[in-house]
C-alpha positions as a Markdown table, in Angstrom:
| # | Residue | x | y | z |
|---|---|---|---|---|
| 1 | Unk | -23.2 | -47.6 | -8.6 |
| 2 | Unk | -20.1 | -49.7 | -6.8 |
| 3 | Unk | -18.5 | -46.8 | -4.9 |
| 4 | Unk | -15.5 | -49.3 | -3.0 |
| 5 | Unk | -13.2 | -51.9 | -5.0 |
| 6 | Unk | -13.9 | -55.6 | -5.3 |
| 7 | Unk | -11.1 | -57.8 | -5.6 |
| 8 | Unk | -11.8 | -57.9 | -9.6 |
| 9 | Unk | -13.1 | -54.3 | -9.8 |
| 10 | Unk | -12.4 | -50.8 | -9.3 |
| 11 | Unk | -14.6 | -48.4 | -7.4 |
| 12 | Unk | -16.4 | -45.1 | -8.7 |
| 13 | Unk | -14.7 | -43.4 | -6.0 |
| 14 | Unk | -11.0 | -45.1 | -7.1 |
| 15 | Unk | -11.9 | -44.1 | -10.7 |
| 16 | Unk | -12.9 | -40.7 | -9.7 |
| 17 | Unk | -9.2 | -40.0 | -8.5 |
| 18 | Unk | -8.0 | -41.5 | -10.9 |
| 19 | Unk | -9.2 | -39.3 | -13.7 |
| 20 | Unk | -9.3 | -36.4 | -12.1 |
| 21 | Unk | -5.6 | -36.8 | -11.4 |
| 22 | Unk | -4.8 | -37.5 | -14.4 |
| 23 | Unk | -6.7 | -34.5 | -16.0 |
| 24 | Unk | -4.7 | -32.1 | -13.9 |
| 25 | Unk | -1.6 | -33.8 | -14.7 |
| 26 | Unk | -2.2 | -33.7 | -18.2 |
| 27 | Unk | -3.3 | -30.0 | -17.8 |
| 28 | Unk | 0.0 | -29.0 | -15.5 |
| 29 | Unk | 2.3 | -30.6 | -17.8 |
| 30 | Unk | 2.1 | -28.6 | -21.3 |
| 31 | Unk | 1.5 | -25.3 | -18.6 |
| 32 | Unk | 5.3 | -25.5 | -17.4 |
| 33 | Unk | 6.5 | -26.4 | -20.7 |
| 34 | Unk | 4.8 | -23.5 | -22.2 |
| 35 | Unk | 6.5 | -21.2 | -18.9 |
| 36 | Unk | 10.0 | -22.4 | -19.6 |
| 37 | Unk | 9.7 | -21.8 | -22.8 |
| 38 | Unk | 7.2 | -18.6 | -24.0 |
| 39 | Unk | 9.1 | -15.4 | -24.4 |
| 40 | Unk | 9.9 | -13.1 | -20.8 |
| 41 | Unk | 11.4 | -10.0 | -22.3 |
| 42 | Unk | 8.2 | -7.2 | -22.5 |
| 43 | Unk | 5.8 | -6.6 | -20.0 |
| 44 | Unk | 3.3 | -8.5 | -21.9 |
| 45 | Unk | 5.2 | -11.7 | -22.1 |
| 46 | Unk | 5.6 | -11.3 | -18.1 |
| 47 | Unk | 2.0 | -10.7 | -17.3 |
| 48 | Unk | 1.3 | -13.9 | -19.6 |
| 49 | Unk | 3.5 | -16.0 | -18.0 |
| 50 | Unk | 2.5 | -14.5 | -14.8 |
| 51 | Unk | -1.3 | -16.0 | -15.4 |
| 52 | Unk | 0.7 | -19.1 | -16.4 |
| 53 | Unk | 2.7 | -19.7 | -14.0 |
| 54 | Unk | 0.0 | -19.2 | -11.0 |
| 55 | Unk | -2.2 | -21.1 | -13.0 |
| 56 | Unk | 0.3 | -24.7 | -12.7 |
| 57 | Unk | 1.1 | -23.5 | -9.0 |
| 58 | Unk | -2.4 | -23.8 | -7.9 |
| 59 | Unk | -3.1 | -27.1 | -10.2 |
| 60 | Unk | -0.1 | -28.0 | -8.8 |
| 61 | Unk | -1.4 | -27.5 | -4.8 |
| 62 | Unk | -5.0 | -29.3 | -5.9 |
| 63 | Unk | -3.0 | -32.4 | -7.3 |
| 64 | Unk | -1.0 | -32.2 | -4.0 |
| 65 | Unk | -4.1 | -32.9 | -1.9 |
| 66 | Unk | -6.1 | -34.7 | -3.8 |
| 67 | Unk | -3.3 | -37.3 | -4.4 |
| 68 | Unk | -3.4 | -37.5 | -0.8 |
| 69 | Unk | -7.2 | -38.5 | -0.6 |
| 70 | Unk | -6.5 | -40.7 | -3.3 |
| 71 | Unk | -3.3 | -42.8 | -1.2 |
| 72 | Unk | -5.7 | -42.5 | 1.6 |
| 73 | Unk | -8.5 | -44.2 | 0.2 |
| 74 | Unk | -6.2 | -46.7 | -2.0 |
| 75 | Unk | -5.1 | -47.8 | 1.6 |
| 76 | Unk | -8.6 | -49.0 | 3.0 |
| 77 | Unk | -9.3 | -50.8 | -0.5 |
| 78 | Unk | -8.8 | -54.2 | -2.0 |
| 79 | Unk | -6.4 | -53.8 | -4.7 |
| 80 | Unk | -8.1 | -56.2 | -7.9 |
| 81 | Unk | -6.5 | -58.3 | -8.9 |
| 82 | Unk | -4.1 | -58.1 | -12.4 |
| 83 | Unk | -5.7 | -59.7 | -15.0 |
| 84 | Unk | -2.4 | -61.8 | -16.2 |
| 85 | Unk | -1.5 | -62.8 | -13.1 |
| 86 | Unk | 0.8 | -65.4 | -15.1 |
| 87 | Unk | 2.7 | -62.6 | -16.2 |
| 88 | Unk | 4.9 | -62.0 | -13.5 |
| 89 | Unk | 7.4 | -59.4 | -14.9 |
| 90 | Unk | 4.7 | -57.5 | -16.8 |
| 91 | Unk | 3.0 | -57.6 | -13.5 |
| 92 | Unk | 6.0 | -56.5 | -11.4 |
| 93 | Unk | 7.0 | -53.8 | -14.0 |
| 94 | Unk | 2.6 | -52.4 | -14.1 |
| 95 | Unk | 3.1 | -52.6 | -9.8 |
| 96 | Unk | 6.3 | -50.7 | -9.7 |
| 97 | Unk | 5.1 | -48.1 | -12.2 |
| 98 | Unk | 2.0 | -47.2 | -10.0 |
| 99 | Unk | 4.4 | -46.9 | -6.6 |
| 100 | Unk | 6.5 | -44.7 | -8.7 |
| 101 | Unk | 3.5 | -42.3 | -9.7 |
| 102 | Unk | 1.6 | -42.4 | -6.3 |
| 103 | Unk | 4.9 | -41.0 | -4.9 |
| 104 | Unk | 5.2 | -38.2 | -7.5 |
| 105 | Unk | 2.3 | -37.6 | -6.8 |
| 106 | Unk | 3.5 | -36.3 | -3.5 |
| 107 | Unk | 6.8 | -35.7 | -4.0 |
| 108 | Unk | 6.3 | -33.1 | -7.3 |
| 109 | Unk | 4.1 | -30.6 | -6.0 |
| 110 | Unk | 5.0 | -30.3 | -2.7 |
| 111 | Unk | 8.8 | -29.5 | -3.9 |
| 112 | Unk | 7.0 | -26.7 | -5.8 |
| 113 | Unk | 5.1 | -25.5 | -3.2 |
| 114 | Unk | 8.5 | -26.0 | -1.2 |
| 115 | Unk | 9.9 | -23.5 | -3.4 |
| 116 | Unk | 7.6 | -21.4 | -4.2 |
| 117 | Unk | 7.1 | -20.8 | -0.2 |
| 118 | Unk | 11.3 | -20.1 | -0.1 |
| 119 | Unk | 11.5 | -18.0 | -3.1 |
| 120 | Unk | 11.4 | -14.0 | -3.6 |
| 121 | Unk | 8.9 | -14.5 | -7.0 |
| 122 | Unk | 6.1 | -13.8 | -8.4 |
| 123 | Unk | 3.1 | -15.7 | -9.7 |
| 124 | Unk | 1.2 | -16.6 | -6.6 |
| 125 | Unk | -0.8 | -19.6 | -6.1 |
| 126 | Unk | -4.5 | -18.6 | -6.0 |
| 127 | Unk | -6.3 | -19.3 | -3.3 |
| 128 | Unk | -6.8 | -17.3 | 0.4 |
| 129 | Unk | -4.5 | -18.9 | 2.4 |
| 130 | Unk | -1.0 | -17.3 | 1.9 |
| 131 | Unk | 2.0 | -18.2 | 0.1 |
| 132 | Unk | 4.3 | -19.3 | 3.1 |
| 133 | Unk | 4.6 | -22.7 | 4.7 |
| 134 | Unk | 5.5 | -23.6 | 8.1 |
| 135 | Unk | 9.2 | -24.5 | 8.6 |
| 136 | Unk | 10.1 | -22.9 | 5.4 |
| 137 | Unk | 11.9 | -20.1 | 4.8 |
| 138 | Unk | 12.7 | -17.7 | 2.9 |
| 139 | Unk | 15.8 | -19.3 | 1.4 |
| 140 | Unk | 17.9 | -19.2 | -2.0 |
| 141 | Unk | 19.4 | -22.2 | -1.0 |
| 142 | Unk | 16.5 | -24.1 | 0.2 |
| 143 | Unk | 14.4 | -23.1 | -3.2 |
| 144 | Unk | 17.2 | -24.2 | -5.2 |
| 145 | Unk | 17.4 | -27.2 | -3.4 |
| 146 | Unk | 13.3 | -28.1 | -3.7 |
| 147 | Unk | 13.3 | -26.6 | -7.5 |
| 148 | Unk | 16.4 | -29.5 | -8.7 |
| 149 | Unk | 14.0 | -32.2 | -6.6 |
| 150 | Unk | 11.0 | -30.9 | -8.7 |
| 151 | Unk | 12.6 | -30.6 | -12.1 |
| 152 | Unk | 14.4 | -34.4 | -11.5 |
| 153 | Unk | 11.1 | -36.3 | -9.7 |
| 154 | Unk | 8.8 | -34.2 | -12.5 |
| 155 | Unk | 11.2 | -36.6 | -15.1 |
| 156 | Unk | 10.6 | -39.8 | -13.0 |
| 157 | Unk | 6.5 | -38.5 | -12.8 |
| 158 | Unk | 6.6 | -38.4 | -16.5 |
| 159 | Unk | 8.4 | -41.5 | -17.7 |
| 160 | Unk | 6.2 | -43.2 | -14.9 |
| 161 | Unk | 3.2 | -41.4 | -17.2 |
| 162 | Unk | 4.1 | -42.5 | -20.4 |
| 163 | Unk | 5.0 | -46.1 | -19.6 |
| 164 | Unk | 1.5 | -46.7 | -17.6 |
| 165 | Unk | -0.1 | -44.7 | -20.7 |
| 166 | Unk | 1.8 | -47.3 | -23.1 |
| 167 | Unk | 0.9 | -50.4 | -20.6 |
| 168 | Unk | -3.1 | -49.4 | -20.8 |
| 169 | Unk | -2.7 | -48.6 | -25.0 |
| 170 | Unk | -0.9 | -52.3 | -24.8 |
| 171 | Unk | -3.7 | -54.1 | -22.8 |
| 172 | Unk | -6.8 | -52.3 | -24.9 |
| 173 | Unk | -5.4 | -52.4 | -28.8 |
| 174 | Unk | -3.2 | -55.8 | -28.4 |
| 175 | Unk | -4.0 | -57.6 | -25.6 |
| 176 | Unk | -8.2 | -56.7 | -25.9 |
| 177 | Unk | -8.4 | -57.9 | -22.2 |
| 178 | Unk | -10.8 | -55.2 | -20.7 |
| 179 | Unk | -8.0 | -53.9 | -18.2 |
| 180 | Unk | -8.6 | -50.2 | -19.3 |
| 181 | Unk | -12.2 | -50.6 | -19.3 |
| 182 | Unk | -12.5 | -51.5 | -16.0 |
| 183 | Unk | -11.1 | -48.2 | -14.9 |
| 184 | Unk | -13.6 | -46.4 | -16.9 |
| 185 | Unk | -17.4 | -46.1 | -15.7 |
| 186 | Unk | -19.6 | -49.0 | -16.3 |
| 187 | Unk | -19.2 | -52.5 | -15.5 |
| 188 | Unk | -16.1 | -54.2 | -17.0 |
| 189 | Unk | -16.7 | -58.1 | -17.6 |
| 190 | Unk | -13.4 | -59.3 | -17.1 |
| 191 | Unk | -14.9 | -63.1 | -16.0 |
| 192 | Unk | -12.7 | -65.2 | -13.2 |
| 193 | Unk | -9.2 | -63.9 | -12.4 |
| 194 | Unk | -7.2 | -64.7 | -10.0 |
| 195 | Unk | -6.9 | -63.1 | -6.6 |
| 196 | Unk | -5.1 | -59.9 | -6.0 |
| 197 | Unk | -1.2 | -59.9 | -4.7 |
| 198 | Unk | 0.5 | -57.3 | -3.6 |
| 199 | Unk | 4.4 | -58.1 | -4.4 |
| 200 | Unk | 6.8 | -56.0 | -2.2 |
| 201 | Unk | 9.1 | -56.0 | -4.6 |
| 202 | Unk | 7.0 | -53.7 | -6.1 |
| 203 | Unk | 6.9 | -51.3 | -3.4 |
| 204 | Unk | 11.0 | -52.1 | -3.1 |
| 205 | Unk | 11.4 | -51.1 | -6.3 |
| 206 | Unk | 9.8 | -47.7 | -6.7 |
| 207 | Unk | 11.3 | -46.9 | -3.5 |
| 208 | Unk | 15.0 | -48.0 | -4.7 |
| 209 | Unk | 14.6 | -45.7 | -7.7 |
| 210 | Unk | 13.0 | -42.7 | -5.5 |
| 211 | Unk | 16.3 | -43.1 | -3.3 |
| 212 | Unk | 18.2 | -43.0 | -6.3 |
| 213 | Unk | 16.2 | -39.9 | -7.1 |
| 214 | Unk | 17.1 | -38.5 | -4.1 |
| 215 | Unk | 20.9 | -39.3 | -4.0 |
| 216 | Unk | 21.0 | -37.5 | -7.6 |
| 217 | Unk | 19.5 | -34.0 | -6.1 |
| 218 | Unk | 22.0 | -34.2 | -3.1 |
| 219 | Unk | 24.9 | -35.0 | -5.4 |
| 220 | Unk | 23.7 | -32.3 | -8.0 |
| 221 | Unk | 23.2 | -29.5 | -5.0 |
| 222 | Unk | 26.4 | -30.1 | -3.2 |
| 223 | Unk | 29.3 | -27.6 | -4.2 |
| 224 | Unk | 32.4 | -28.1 | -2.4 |
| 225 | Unk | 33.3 | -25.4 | 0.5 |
| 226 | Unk | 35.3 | -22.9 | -0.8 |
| 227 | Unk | 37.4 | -20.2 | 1.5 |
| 228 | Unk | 35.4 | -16.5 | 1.4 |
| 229 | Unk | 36.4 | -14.1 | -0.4 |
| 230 | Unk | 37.4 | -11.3 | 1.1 |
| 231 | Unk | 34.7 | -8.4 | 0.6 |
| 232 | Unk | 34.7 | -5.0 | 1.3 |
| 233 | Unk | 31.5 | -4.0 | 3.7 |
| 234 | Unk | 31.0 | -0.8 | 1.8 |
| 235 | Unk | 30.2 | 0.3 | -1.9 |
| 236 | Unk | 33.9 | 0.9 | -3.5 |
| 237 | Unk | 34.2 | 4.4 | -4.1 |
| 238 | Unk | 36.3 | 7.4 | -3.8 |
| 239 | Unk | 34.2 | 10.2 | -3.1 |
| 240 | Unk | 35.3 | 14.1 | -2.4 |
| 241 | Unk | 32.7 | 14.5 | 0.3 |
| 242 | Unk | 33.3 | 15.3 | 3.9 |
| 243 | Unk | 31.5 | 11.6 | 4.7 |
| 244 | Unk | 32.6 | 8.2 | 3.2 |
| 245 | Unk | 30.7 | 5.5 | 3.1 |
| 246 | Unk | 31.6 | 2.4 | 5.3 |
| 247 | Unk | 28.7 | -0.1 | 4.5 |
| 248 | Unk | 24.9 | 0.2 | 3.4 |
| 249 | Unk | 22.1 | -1.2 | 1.7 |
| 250 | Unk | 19.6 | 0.1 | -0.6 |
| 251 | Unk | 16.5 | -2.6 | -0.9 |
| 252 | Unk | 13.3 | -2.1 | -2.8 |
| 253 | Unk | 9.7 | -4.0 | -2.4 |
| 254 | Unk | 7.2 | -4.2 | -5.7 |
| 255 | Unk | 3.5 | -5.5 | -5.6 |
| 256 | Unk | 3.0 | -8.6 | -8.4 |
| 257 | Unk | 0.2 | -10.1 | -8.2 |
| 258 | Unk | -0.4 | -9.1 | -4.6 |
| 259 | Unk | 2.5 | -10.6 | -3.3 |
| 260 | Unk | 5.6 | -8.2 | -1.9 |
| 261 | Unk | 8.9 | -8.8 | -4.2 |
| 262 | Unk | 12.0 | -7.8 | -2.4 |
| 263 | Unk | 15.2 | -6.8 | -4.0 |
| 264 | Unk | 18.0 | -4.4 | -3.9 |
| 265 | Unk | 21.2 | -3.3 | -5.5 |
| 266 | Unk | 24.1 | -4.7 | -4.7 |
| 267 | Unk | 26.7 | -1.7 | -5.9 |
| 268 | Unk | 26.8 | 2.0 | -5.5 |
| 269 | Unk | 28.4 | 5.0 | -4.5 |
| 270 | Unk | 27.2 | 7.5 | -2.6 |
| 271 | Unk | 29.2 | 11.3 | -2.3 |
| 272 | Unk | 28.1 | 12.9 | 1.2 |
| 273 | Unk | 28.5 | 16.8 | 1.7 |
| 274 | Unk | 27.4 | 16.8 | 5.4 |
| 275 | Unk | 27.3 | 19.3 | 8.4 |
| 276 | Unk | 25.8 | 18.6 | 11.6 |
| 277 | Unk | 24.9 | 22.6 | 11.8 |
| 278 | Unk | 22.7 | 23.8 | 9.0 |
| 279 | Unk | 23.9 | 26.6 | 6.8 |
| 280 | Unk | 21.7 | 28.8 | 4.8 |
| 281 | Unk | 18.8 | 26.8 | 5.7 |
| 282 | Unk | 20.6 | 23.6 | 4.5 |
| 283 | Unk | 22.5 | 20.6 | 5.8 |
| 284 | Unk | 24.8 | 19.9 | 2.6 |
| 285 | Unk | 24.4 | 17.5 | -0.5 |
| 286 | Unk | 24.0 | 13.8 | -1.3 |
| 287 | Unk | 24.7 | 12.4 | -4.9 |
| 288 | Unk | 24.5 | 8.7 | -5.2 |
| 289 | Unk | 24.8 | 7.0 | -7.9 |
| 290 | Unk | 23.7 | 3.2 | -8.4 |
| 291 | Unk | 24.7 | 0.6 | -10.9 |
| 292 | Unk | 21.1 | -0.8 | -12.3 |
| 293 | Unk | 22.9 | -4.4 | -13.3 |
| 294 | Unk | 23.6 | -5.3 | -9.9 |
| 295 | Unk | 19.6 | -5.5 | -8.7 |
| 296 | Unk | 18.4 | -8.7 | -7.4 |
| 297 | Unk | 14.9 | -9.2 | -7.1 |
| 298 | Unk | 13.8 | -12.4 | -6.8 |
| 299 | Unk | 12.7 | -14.6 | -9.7 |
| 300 | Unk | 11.8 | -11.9 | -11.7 |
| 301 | Unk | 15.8 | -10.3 | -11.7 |
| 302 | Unk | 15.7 | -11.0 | -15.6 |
| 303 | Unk | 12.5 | -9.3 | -16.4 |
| 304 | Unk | 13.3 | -6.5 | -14.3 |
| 305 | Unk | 16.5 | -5.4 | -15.7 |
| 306 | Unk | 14.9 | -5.8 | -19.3 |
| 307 | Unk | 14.3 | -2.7 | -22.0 |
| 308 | Unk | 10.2 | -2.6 | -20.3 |
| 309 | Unk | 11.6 | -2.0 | -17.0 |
| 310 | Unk | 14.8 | -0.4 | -15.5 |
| 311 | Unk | 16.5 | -1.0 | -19.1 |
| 312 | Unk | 20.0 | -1.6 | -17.2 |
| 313 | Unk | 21.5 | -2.3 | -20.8 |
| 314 | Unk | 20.8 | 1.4 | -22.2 |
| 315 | Unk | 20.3 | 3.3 | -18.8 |
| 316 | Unk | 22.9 | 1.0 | -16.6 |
| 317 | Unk | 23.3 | 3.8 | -14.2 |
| 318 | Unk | 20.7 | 6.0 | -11.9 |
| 319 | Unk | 21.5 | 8.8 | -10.0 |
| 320 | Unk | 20.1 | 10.8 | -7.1 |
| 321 | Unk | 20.9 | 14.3 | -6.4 |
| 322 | Unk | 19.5 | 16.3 | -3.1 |
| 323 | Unk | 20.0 | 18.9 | -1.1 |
| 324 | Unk | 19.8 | 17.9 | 2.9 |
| 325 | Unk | 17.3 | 20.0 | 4.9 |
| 326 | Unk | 16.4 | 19.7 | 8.3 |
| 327 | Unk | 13.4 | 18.0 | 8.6 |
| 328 | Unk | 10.5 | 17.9 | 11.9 |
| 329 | Unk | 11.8 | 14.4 | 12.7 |
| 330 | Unk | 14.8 | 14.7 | 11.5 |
| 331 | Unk | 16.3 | 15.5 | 7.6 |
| 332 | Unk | 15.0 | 15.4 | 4.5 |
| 333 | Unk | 16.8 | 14.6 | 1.0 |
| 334 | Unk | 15.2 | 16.6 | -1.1 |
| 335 | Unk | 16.1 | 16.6 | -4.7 |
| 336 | Unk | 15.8 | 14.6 | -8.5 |
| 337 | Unk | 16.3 | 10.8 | -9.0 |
| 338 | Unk | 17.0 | 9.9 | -13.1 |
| 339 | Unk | 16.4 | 6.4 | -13.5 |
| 340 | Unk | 15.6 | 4.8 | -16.5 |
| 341 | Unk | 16.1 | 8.0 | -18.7 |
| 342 | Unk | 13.6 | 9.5 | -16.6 |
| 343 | Unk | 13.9 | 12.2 | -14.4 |
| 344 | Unk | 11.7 | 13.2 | -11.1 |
| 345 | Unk | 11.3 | 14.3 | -7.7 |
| 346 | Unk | 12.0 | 12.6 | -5.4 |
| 347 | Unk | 11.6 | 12.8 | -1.1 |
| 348 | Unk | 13.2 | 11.0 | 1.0 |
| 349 | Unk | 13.1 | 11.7 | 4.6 |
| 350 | Unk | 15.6 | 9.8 | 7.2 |
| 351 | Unk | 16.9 | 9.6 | 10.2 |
| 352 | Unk | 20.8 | 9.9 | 11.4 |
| 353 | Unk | 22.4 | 9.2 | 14.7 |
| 354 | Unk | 25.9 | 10.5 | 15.0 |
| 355 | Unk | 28.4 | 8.9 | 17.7 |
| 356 | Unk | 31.8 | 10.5 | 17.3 |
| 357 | Unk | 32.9 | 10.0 | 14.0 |
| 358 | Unk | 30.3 | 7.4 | 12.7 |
| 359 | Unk | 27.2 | 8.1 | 10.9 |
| 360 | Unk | 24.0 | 5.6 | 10.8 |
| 361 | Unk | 21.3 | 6.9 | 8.6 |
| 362 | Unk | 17.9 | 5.1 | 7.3 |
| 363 | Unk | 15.2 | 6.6 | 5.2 |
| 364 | Unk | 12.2 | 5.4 | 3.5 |
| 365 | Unk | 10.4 | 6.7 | 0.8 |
| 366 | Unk | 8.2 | 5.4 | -2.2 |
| 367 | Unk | 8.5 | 6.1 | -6.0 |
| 368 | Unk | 5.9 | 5.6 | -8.5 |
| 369 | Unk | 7.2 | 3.9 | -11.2 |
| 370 | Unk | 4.8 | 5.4 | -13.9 |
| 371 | Unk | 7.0 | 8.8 | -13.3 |
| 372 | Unk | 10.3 | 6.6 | -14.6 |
| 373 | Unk | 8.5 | 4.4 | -17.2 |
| 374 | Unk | 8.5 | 1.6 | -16.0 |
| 375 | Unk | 6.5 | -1.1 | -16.8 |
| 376 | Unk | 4.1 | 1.7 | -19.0 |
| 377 | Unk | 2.2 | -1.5 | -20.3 |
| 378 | Unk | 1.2 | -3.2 | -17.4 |
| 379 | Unk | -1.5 | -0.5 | -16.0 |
| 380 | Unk | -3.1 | -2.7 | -13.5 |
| 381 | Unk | -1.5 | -1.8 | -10.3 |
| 382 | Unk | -3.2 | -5.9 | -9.4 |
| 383 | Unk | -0.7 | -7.3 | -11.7 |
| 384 | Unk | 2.0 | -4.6 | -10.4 |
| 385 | Unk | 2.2 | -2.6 | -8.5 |
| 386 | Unk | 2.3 | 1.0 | -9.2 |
| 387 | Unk | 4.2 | 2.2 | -6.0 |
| 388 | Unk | 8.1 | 1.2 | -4.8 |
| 389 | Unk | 9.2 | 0.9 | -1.6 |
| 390 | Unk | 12.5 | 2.0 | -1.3 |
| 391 | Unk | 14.7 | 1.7 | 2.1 |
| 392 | Unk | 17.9 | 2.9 | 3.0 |
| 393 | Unk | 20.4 | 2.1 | 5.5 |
| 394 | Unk | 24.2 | 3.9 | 5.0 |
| 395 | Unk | 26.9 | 3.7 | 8.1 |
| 396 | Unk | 29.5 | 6.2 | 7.2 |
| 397 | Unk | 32.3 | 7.5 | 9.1 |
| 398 | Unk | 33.9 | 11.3 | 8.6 |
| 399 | Unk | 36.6 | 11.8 | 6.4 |
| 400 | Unk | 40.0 | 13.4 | 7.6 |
C-alpha cells in the first residue's frame, strides 16, 4: 500500500480525503436542500427539520476539519503530474477548479459555523464542545453577514463540484486515459507522463474569483445609512392607572435541543394600579396586555408564532391580570395569564425600587408551556423544552 504521492500517482492517504470529502459533501448537499425546502409549520415539521438541520451542521464542522488535514497533507506531497500535459487550457481550467474547491472547502463551513455561533437558533451541532466560537458574537448582523458568504461560496463549491465531476466523467467515458482510476484504490497504469507543474495561474485564478466572491457579499450586505427613526422608549399606551409606563422589556428563554433560545416581545401595554402602602392586604393591580406578533425569537420566530405554538394569527393578543401582594423579598403579582386561548396561574414575584417619582421593577418567573398548549406534540422536554423563562424589567414613573 503507497500511503504518499509519486509524481505519477496518488497516495492512499490523498485518496482517503478525497473520498471521504466528497461523501460528506454529497451527503450535506441534498440535507440543506431538503431544510430549505420541507414544510416548518407543525411541531412535527420543526422537530424534523430540527434533526436535519443539526445533522448538516455537524457534517458541516467534520468537512471543516478534515479539509484542513487534507490542505495540510496536499502541501507536503508531490502533486502528479496531469496526464495531458499538452493540454494546457484543459489543464489550467482542471488546476483552477481544484483551488476553487480546496477553498470552499474552508470557506463554506466555517461561514456556517460563523453563523450558527452568532445566531439565536436552534438545531445545535452535535458534539460536546459548545455552540460558541471565540471572537464571535452573538450578532444579527454578523450571522447575516456569514449566512450571504455561505449561501454565495456554497454556489461557487457546487459549480466547482459539478464541473470537476463532468471533467473525471470526460477523462473515464471519452478520453479512457485512467485519470479517475488513479484516484481510486489500486494501482492505476497510466505509463510515462510528463512531470508535474504547478501553474500559478491556477492558484491566481481561483483566488481572483474568490475575491470576486467576496466583493459580491460586501456589496450584497451593505445598506446605505439611513437617519433613526425616532422611537418611543416605552410601549405606546394610554392606561388609567396611577403608574405609566416609561420603557421596559419583556424577554423569554426556551430549551431546543439543549441549547437556550432567547426572545422577547417587542409591543405591549401594561395598566399599573399601584400604592406604596398596602391596603386590605394588597398593593393594587397589574393588567398587561402583549401583542403575540411582535415576538422575536431567534431563527425559530416563524415556527413560534405558528397555529402549534403561540397561534399569534387566532390568539394575537395575551393578557396578564394580578393582584400585587407584598411579598418576603419584596411583591408578588399574583394572578391569571391567557395566552394562546389558554388560561392559568401564574406567579410572578419582583422586585421595585422607588426614587421620587420613578419606578424600576424586575421579576422572574417560569411558565410551563404544556398549561397554554403549546407545542402539545413535541413531549420530549430534549427537543423542547417544557419550562419558559420569562424576565421582566418596566421603569415607570407616577402619573399626575
Amino acid at each position: 500500500m503507497q500511503l504518499a504521492n509519486t509524481d505519477v500517482t496518488y497516495g492512499t492517504i490523498t485518496k482517503t480525503f478525497h473520498w471521504l470529502i466528497a461523501l460528506l459533501i454529497l451527503t450535506n448537499i441534498p440535507l440543506a436542500w431538503l431544510g430549505e425546502n420541507l414544510p416548518d409549520q407543525t411541531s412535527q415539521d420543526i422537530a424534523r427539520l430540527s434533526v436535519i438541520w443539526s445533522t448538516h451542521k455537524t457534517i458541516g464542522v467534520a468537512v471543516f476539519f478534515v479539509a484542513l488535514l487534507r490542505i495540510l497533507w496536499a502541501l507536503t506531497q508531490p502533486k502528479p503530474a496531469p496526464v495531458h500535459p499538452d493540454r494546457r487550457a484543459e489543464t489550467l481550467l482542471a488546476e483552477t477548479i481544484h483551488w476553487c474547491l480546496y477553498a470552499a472547502l474552508v470557506v463554506v463551513p466555517l461561514s456556517g459555523w460563523i453563523g450558527h455561533a452568532a445566531s439565536q437558533g436552534y438545531a445545535p451541532i452535535w458534539w460536546p464542545f459548545g455552540q460558541s466560537l471565540p471572537l464571535v458574537p452573538r450578532s444579527d448582523a454578523v450571522e447575516e453577514a456569514a449566512k450571504l458568504t455561505h449561501w454565495l461560496f456554497t454556489w461557487i463549491l457546487i459549480v466547482s463540484l459539478g464541473l470537476h465531476i463532468a471533467g473525471a466523467l470526460k477523462h473515464a467515458l471519452i478520453d479512457r486515459d485512467g485519470t479517475l482510476s488513479r484516484m481510486w484504490f489500486g494501482r492505476a497504469d497510466l505509463g510515462r507522463i510528463a512531470p508535474a507543474e504547478h501553474p500559478g495561474a491556477a492558484m491566481l485564478l481561483a483566488a481572483t474569483i474568490y475575491v470576486f466572491g467576496g466583493v459580491s457579499v460586501l456589496a450584497l450586505a451593505y445598506e446605505p445609512v439611513e437617519a433613526p427613526e425616532v422611537a418611543e422608549a416605552a410601549p405606546a399606551a394610554e392606561t388609567g392607572g396611577n403608574w405609566q409606563v416609561e420603557s421596559g422589556d419583556i424577554g423569554i428563554t426556551v430549551q431546543q435541543m439543549g441549547s437556550a433560545i432567547q426572545g422577547g416581545f417587542a409591543d405591549w401595554t401594561a395598566e399599573i394600579d399601584f400604592t406604596e402602602e398596602a391596603q386590605d392586604g394588597t398593593h393594587g393591580t397589574v393588567t398587561v396586555e402583549i401583542d403575540i406578533p411582535s415576538l422575536t425569537l431567534g431563527s425559530v420566530t416563524s415556527q413560534a408564532l405558528g397555529p402549534d405554538y403561540f397561534a399569534a394569527d387566532d390568539h394575537p393578543v395575551a393578557v396578564f391580570e394580578a393582584a400585587i401582594l407584598p411579598a418576603e423579598d419584596g411583591y408578588l403579582a399574583e394572578g391569571t395569564l391567557s395566552l394562546a386561548g389558554q388560561e392559568s396561574q401564574v406567579d410572578l414575584p419582583f422586585t421595585l425600587t422607588i426614587d421620587g417619582d420613578t419606578a424600576t421593577m424586575n421579576g422572574t418567573t417560569t411558565l410551563d408551556r404544556r398549561n397554554f398548549g403549546i407545542g402539545d406534540n413535541q413531549t420530549d422536554p430534549g427537543t423542547l423544552g417544557f419550562t419558559v423563562d420569562v424576565d421582566i424589567a418596566v421603569t415607570a414613573t407616577r402619573a399626575d
